[in-house]
Every structure is written in C-alpha cells, then in structure tokens.
N, C-alpha and C positions, 0 to 999 in steps of 0.2 A: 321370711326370706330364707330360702336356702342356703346354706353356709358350708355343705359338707365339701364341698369341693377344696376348702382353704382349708390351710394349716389350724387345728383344732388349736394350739398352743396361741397362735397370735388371734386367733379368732379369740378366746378366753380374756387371754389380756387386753385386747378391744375393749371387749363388753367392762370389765371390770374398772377399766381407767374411764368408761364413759359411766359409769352406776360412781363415783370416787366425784367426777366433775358437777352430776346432777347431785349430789349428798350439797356440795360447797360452793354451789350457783347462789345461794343467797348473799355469801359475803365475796364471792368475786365480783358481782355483778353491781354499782354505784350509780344508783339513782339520781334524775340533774338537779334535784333539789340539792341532795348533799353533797354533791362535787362545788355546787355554786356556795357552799356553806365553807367546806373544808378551803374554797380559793379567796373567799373574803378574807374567811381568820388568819390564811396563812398568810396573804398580802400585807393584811394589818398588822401581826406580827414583824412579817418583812421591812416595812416603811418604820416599825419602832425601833430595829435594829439598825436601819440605814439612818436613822434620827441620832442615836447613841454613838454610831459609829461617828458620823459631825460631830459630836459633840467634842468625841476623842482628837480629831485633829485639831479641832480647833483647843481645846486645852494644851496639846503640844506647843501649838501656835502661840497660847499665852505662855508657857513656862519657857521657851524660850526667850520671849520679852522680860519676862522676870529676871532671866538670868543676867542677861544681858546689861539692864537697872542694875544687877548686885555689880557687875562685874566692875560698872561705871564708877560705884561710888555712893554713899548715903545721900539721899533725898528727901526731899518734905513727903509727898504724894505724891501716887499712895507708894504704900510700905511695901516690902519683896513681900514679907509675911502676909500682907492683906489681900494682893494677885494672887499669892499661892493658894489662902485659903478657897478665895471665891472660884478658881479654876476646881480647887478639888469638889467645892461644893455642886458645883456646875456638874463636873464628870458623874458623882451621885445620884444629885437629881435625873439625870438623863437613864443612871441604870435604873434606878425607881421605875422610871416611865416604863421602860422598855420590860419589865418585871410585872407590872403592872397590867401591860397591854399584855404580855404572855398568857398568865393568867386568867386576863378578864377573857380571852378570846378561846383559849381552852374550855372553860365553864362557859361560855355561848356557845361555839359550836359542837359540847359535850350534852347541852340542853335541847338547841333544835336539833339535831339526829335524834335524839331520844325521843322527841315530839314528834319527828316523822316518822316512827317508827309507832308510833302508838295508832 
C-alpha cells in the first residue's frame, strides 16, 4: 500500500503502535474458557464475602442483645459472656470461610489457566 502521500511521522507511529499491539495480543486477548474460570472464582469469592458480610450484621444484631441482657440485670441463661463469646466465634468462623474460599478459588483458577494454557 502506498503511504507516501501521508505524513511519514504519523505514518511511523501507525505502524509502530500496531507492531506494540500485535507483540501483546496474547495477554490482551481472554479466551472463553478463562473468562468463564476467572467469573466462577470470582462469584465464589463474592457470595463468601456476602456470607461473612451476614454473618457481620447478624453478630451486631447479637451484641446488641447482649447488651441489652447486661443492661437488664444478671440472669441464669445464658451468660452476656457466653453470647459474646459464641457471636465472636461465629464472626471467625465466617472470616475462616471466606479465607478459605479466597484461597481455594485463587489456586483453582491459578491451576486451570495453567492447564489451558498447556
């Protein structure tokens, strides 16, 4: 193709920004396998975060009950202590989870890309 009629200068830079694009068409371009990988993991991710997130209101939800027991007055059952505990252990377990699913979902979908890629 003839080109002499254009500015040599944006003609260059053309070329050069399209040689720049074809070098890093391998990682711009996301095959549907791995987009359907990276939207699992990150869903599942997402729903362990939305899980922990519950879990957060609802321990506010108990510590306010808690409070409310103390505010009353001592009682048989259960203890402000033994609410408070099991709320905290609750709020825990829930970051475990969500810790857990982070993790497990990073090393699966760090394994099948790898695998598609082989």
């Amino acid at each position: 193709m003839d080109t002499s009629a254009l500015n040599s200068q944006i003609t260059q830079a053309v070329q050069f920004s399209n040689a720049q694009n074809s070098t890093a068409v391998p990682q711009m371009v996301r095959l549907g396998p791995e987009m359907m990988v990276e939207t699992t993991t990150g869903l599942a991710v997402q729903d362990a975060a939305q899980y922990m997130n519950a879990i957060m209101q609802i321990a506010v939800a108990g510590q306010a009950v808690a409070i409310k027991l103390a505010a009353e007055g001592p009682k048989n059952e259960p203890t402000i202590t033994e609410l408070m505990q099991n709320i905290q252990k609750m709020v825990t377990e829930s970051v475990t989870v969500y810790g857990n699913v982070a993790a497990a979902a990073g090393t699966a979908n760090s394994t099948v890309i790898g695998d598609l890629g082989s």
